[in-house]
C-alpha positions as CSV (number, residue, x, y, z in Angstrom):
1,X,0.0,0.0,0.0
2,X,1.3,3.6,-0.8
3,X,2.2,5.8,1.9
4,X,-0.3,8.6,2.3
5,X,1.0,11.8,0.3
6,X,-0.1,14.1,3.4
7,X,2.2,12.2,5.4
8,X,5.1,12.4,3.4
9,X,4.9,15.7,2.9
10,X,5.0,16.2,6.8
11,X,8.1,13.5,6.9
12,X,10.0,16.1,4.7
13,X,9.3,19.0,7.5
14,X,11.4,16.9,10.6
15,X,10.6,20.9,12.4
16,X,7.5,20.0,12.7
17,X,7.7,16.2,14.9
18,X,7.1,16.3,18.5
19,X,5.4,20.4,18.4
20,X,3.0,20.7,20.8
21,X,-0.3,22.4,19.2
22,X,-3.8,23.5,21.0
23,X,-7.1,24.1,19.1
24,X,-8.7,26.6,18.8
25,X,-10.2,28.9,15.9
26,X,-7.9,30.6,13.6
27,X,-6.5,33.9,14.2
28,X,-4.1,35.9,11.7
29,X,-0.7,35.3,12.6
30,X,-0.2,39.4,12.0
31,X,-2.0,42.2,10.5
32,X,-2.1,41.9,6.6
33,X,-1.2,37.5,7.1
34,X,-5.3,36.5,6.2
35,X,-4.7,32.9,5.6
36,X,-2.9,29.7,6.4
37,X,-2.5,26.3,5.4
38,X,-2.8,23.1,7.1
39,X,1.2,21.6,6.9
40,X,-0.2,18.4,5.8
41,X,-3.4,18.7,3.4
42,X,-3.3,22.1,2.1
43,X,-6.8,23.0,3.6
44,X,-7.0,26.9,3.9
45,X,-7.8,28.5,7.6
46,X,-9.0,32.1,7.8
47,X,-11.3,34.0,10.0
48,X,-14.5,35.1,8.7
49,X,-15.6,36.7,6.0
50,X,-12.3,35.4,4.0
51,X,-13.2,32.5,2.3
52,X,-15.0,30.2,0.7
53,X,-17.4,27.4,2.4
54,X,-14.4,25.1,2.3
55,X,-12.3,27.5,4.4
56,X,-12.0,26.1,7.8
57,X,-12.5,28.3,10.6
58,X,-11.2,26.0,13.1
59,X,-7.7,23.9,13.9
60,X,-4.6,23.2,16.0
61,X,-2.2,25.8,16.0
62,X,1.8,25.9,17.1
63,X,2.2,26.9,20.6
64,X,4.8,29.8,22.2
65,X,7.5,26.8,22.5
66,X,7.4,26.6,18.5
67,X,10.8,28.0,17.0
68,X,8.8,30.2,15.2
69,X,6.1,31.1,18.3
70,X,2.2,30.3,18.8
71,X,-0.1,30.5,16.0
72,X,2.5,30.0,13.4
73,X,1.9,26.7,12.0
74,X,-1.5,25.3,11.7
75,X,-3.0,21.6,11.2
76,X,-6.4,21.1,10.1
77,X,-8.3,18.6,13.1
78,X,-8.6,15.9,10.7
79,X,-5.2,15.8,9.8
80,X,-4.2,16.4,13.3
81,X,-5.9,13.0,14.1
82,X,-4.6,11.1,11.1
83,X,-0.7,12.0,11.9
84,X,-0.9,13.0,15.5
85,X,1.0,9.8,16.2
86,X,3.5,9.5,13.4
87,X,4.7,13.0,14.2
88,X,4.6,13.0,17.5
89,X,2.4,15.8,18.3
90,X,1.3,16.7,21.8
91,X,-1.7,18.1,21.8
92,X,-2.1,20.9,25.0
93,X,-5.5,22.3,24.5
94,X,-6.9,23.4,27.7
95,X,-10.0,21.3,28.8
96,X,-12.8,23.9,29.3
């Protein structure tokens, strides 16, 4: 069987094993950033109105220990399920 594609592509990112990440709805990175991408699928994230129906509004996010800070990268929850183990991700989101 062939190796999913969205996990390969996260194979070639070794940055991204063992981040911790908390979900929560996307937020711009900065002023003027209106967008991400899921690291493994591609799926955009904005906040509302940016966007089509497909545009996910929701997702786990780096946290402050990233190299690059909180908010920075983004995974898209089914994704986050599907790899969350080969990566090593540690998911941190605070129960409510």
């Amino acid at each position: 069987m062939a190796k999913d594609w969205r996990l390969e592509h996260l194979e070639t990112q070794p940055f991204l094993r063992g981040v911790a990440f908390t979900r929560k709805p996307y937020r711009q990175y900065r002023p003027g950033w209106d967008h991400d991408h899921c690291v493994a699928c591609w799926a955009r994230l904005a906040e509302p109105p940016i966007g089509e129906d497909d545009t996910l509004r929701e997702g786990y996010a780096t946290t402050e220990d990233f190299v690059r800070g909180a908010d920075y990268e983004w995974v898209c929850v089914p994704c986050f399920g599907l790899f969350r183990e080969d990566m090593g991700w540690i998911e941190i989101t605070p129960q409510t």
